[in-house]
C-alpha positions in Angstrom: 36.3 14.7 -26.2 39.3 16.1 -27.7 42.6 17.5 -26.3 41.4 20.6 -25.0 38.6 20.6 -22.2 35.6 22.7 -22.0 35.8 25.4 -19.1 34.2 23.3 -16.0 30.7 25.2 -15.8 30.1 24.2 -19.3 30.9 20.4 -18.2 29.4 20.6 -15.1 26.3 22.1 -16.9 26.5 18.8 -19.7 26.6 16.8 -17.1 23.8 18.0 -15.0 21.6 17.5 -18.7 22.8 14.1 -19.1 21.4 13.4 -15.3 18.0 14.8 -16.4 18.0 13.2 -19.6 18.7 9.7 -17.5 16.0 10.9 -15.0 13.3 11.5 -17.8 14.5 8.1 -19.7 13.9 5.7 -16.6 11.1 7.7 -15.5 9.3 7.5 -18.8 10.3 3.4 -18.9 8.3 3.2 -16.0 5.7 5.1 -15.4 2.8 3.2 -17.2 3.5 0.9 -14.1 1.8 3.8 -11.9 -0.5 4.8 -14.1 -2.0 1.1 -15.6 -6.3 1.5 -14.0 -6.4 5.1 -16.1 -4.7 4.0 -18.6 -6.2 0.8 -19.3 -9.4 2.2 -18.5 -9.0 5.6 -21.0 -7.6 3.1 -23.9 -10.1 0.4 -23.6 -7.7 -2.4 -23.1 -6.2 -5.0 -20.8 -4.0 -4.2 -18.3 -1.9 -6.8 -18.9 -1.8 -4.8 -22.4 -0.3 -2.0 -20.4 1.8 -3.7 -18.4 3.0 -5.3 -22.2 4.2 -1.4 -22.9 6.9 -1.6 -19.7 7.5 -5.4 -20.9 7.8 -4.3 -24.3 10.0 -1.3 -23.5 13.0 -3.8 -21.9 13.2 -5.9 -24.7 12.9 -3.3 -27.2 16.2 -1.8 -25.2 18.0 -5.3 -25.2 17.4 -5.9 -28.5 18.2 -3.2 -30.5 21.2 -1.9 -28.1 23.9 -3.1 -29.8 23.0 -2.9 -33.5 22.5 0.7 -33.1 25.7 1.5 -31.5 27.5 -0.1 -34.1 25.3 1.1 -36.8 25.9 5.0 -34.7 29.5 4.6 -34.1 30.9 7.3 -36.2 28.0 9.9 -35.5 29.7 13.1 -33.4 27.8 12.4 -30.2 26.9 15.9 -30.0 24.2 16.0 -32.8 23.8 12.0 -31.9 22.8 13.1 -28.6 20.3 15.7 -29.6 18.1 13.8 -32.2 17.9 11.0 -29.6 16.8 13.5 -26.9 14.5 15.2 -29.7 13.6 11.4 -30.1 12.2 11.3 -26.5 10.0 14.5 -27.0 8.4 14.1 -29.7 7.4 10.1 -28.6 6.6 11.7 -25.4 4.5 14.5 -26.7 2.4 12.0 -28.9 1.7 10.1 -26.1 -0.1 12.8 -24.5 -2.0 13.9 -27.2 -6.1 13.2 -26.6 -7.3 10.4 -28.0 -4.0 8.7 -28.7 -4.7 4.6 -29.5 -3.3 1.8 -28.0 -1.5 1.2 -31.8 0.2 4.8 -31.5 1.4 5.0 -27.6 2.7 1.3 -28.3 5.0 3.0 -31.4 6.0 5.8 -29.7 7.1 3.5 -26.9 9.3 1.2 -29.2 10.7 4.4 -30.6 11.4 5.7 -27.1 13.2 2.4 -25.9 15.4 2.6 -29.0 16.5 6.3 -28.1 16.9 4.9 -24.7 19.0 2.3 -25.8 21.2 4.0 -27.9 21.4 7.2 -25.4 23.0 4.5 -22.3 25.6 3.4 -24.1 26.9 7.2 -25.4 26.6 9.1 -22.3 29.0 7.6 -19.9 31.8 7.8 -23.0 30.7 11.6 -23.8 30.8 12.4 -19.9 33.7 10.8 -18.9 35.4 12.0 -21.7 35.2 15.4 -20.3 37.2 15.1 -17.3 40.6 13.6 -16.4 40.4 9.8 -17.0 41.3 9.1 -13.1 37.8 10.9 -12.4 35.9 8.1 -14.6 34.0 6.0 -12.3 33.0 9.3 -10.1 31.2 10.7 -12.9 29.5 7.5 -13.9 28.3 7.7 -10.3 27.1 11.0 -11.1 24.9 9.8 -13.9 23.3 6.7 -12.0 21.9 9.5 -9.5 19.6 10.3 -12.2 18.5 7.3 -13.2 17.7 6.0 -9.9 16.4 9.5 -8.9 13.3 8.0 -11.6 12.8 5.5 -9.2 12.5 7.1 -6.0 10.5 10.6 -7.3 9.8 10.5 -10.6 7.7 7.9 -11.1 5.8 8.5 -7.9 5.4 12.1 -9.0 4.2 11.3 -12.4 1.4 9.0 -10.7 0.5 11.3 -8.3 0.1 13.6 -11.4 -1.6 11.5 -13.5 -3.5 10.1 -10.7 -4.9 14.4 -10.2 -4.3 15.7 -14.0 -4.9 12.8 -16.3 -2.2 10.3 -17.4 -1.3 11.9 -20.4 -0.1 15.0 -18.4 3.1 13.7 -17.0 4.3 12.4 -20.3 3.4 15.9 -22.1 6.0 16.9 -19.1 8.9 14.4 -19.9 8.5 15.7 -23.3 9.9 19.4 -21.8 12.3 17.7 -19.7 13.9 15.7 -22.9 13.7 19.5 -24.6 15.2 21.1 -22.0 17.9 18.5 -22.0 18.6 18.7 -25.5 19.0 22.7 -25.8 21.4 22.8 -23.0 23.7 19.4 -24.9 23.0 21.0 -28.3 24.4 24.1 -27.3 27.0 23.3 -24.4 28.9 19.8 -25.7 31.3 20.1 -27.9 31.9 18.9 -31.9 34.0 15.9 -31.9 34.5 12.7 -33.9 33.7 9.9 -31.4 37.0 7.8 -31.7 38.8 10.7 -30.2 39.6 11.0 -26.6 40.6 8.7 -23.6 37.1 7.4 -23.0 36.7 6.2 -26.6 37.9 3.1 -25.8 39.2 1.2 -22.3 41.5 2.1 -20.0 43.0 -1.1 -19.7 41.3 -3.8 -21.9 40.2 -7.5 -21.1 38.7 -9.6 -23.4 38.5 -12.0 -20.5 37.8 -9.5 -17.9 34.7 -8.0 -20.2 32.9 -11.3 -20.6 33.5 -11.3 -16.5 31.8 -8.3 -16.5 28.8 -9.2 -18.7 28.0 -12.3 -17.5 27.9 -10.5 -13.9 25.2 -8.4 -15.3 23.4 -11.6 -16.4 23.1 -13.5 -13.3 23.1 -10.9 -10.9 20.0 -9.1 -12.5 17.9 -12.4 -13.6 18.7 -13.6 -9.8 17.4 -9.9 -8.6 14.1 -10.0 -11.0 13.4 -13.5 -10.0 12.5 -12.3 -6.5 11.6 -9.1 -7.1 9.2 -8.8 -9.5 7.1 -10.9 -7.0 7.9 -8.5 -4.4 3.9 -7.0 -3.7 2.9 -10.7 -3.8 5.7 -11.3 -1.2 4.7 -8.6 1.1 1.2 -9.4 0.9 1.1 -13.1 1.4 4.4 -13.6 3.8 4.6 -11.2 5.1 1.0 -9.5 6.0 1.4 -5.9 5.0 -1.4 -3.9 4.8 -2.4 -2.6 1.1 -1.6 0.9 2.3 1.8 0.3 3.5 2.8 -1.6 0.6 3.8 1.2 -0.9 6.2 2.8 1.6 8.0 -0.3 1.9 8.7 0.4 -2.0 9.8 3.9 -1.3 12.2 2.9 1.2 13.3 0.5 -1.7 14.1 3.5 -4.2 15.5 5.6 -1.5 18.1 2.8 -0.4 19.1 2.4 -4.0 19.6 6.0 -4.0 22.1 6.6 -0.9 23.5 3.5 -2.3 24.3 4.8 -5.5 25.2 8.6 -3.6 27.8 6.6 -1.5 29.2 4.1 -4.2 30.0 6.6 -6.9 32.9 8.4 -5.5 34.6 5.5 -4.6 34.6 3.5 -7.8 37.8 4.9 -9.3 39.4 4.3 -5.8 38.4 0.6 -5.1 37.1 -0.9 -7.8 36.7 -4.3 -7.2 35.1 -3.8 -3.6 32.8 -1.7 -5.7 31.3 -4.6 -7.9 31.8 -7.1 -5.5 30.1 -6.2 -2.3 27.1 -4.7 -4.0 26.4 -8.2 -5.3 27.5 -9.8 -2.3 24.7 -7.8 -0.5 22.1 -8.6 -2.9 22.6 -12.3 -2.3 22.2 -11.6 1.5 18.7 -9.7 0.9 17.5 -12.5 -1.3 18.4 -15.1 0.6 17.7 -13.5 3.4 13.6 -13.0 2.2 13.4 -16.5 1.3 14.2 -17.1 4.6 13.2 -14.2 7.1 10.4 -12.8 4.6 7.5 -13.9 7.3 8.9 -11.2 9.9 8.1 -7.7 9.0 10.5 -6.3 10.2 13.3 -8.2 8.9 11.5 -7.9 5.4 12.0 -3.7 5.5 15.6 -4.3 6.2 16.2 -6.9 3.8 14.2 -5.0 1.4 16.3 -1.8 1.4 19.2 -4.3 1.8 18.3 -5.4 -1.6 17.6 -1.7 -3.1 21.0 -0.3 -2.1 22.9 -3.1 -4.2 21.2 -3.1 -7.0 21.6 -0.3 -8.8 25.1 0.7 -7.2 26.0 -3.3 -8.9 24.5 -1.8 -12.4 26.5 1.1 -12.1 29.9 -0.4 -11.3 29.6 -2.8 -13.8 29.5 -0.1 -16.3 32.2 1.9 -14.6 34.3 -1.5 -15.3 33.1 -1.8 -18.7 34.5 1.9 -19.5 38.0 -0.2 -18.3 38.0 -3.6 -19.7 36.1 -2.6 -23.0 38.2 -4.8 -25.4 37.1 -2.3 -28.6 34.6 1.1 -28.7 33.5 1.5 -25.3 30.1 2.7 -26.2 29.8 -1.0 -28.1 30.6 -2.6 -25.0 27.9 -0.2 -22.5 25.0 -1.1 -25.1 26.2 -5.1 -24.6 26.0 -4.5 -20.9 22.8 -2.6 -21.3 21.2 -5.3 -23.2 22.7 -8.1 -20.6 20.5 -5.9 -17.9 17.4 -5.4 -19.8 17.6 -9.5 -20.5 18.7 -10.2 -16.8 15.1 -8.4 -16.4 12.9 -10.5 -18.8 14.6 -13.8 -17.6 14.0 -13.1 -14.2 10.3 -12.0 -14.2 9.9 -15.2 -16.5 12.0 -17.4 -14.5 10.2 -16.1 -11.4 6.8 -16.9 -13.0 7.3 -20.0 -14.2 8.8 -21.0 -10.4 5.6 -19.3 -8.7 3.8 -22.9 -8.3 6.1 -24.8 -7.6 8.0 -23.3 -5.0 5.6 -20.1 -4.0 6.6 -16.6 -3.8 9.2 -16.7 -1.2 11.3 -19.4 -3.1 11.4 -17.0 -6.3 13.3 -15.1 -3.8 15.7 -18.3 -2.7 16.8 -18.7 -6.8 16.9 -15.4 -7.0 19.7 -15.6 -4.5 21.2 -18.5 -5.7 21.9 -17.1 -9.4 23.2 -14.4 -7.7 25.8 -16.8 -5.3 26.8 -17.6 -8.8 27.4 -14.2 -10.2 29.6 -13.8 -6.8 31.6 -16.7 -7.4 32.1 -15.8 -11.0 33.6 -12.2 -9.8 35.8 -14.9 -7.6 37.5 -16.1 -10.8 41.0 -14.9 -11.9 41.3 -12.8 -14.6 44.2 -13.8 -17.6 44.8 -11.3 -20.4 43.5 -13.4 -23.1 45.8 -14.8 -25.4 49.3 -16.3 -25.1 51.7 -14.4 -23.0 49.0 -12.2 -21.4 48.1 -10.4 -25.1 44.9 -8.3 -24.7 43.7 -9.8 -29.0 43.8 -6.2 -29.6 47.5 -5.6 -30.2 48.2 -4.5 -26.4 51.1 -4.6 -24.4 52.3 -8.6 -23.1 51.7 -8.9 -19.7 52.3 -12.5 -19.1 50.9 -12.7 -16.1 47.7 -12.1 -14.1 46.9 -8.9 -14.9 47.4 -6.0 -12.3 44.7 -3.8 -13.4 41.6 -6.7 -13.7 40.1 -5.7 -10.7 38.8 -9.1 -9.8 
């Protein structure tokens, strides 16, 4: 963010807003999940029409990712930042207002999911940016652990809230999260164009090794939706939970992905290929292994936090080799990754569905691990700077042979 670093407590202290701002993002993507009987029942709708505004939210991000980072690219990411935080509390704030319609929460949701989109592919450059380049992939860890901290507490918070106070309570509450947030960026981060810096662009780009990358995101994510969106149904049907311990099973899901994410993050600058690798390996063992093990209930717990400690640490070192590879902008090339995610998530819920009757839940949960094999074996590919002679297409250096810093 310029040649001359911010003393650390002001970094530390961006850093620590970026986290809540990715907590109170995820969280707020979610939470109608949580809270669909009282909202349903309070709007006078479907709940299929509720579960439409988390549906809706994903494919709002994976659309309009990338035509806003390019459209955003030479905003200084400092006020950028703040009107896409003020964004997320005004949106949030109207949807707690009493006697909201169904027409209103859906536009404040669309507007939400834009700021959401836009807001994942800036943060990683702006926080990386503020520390030595070798420290990249630690701070990228840094950020997941607020986005999958919205998995494992804030959504459960905001439906015990909701579930005590009203659903439109913990939304007026993300709203003074996102505030908070933005006073602490708007005052702390400093004015810079965003071209400048090392984390503008990547560390060592790969037109070759990007589309590696994306396509990664693809398979690995539709293969992990496949199964997992069927996951209640799976637990229920193969597996005989009870109702009541449903849930618990799904907490020890978001608390896997957590220490996963806690234990990944520092070593991503340090082994970066292990990084990507065995988080996907593992998530083709869990799938494959529910298709197969999914009657025992035992096994299914295991296989189930298996499967929550690779996902998100796989989502999070992809981006941390995105920040690398990026052939151009790298905040270009995290809202092409975001949007690969957020499809990877449509596909697979689809895909999943339209398997359900012909091969039953737990063989949503076999191609689920198949399409993972094959993001695997795509990682298993080498790597060639694109162009003759090993030339990056960007004007880079001639390498002429595999390239060294691929990763793969």
């Amino acid at each position: 963010m310029g040649s001359v670093r911010p003393a650390p407590w002001r970094r530390a202290a961006v850093v620590a807003a970026l986290m809540l701002a990715a907590f109170t993002f995820n969280t707020t993507e979610n939470l109608p999940v949580g809270l669909l009987p009282l909202m349903a029942e309070d709007l006078r709708v479907s709940l299929a029409a509720v579960g439409a505004l988390v549906t809706g939210y994903g494919l709002t991000v994976a659309v309009v990712s990338l035509p806003l980072a390019h459209v955003t690219r030479s905003v200084p990411r400092r006020y950028l930042l703040a009107g896409l935080l003020g964004l997320l509390a005004v949106a949030s704030w109207v949807s707690a207002l009493g006697g909201v319609s169904y027409g209103v929460l859906l536009a404040a949701r669309v507007a939400t999911a834009s700021a959401q989109a836009l807001f994942w592919a800036v943060m990683g450059p702006v926080a990386v940016g503020l520390f030595p380049p070798e420290r990249r992939g630690r701070v990228i860890g840094l950020l997941s652990v607020g986005g999958s901290l919205a998995t494992v507490a804030g959504v459960p918070a905001g439906t015990w809230l909701g579930g005590h106070t009203g659903w439109r309570t913990p939304f007026a509450l993300l709203g003074v999260l996102a505030l908070v947030s933005l006073v602490v960026i708007g005052v702390l981060l400093p004015s810079s164009r965003p071209e400048d810096g090392h984390s503008a662009y990547g560390a060592a780009p790969d037109r070759r090794g990007y589309f590696v990358v994306l396509t990664v995101t693809a398979l690995s994510v539709t293969g992990a939706f496949a199964g997992f969106t069927y996951v209640v149904a799976l637990l229920d049907e193969v597996s005989g939970f009870r109702e009541d311990a449903v849930s618990g099973v799904l907490f020890a899901f978001g608390g896997a992905a957590l220490a996963g994410v806690l234990v990944t993050g520092p070593l991503l600058d340090r082994f970066p290929r292990a990084t990507l690798a065995l988080p996907v390996a593992v998530q083709a063992v869990a799938l494959l292994g529910l298709w197969a093990a999914g009657h025992v209930p035992a096994a299914t717990v295991v296989l189930i936090m298996l499967l929550g400690a690779s996902v998100a640490p796989a989502f999070m070192a992809t981006q941390s080799r995105v920040l690398q590879v990026a052939p151009g902008r790298t905040e270009t090339a995290l809202a092409a990754n975001s949007a690969a995610y957020n499809v990877g998530i449509a596909a697979g819920a689809l895909l999943g569905g339209a398997l359900l009757s012909v091969v039953g839940v737990r063989g949503t949960f076999l191609v689920g691990g198949l399409l993972t094999v094959g993001a695997l074996a795509v990682l298993g590919l080498p790597v060639r700077a694109a162009g003759k002679d090993g030339a990056d297409g960007n004007g880079g250096a001639r390498m002429g042979r595999y390239r060294a810093d691929a990763g793969w």
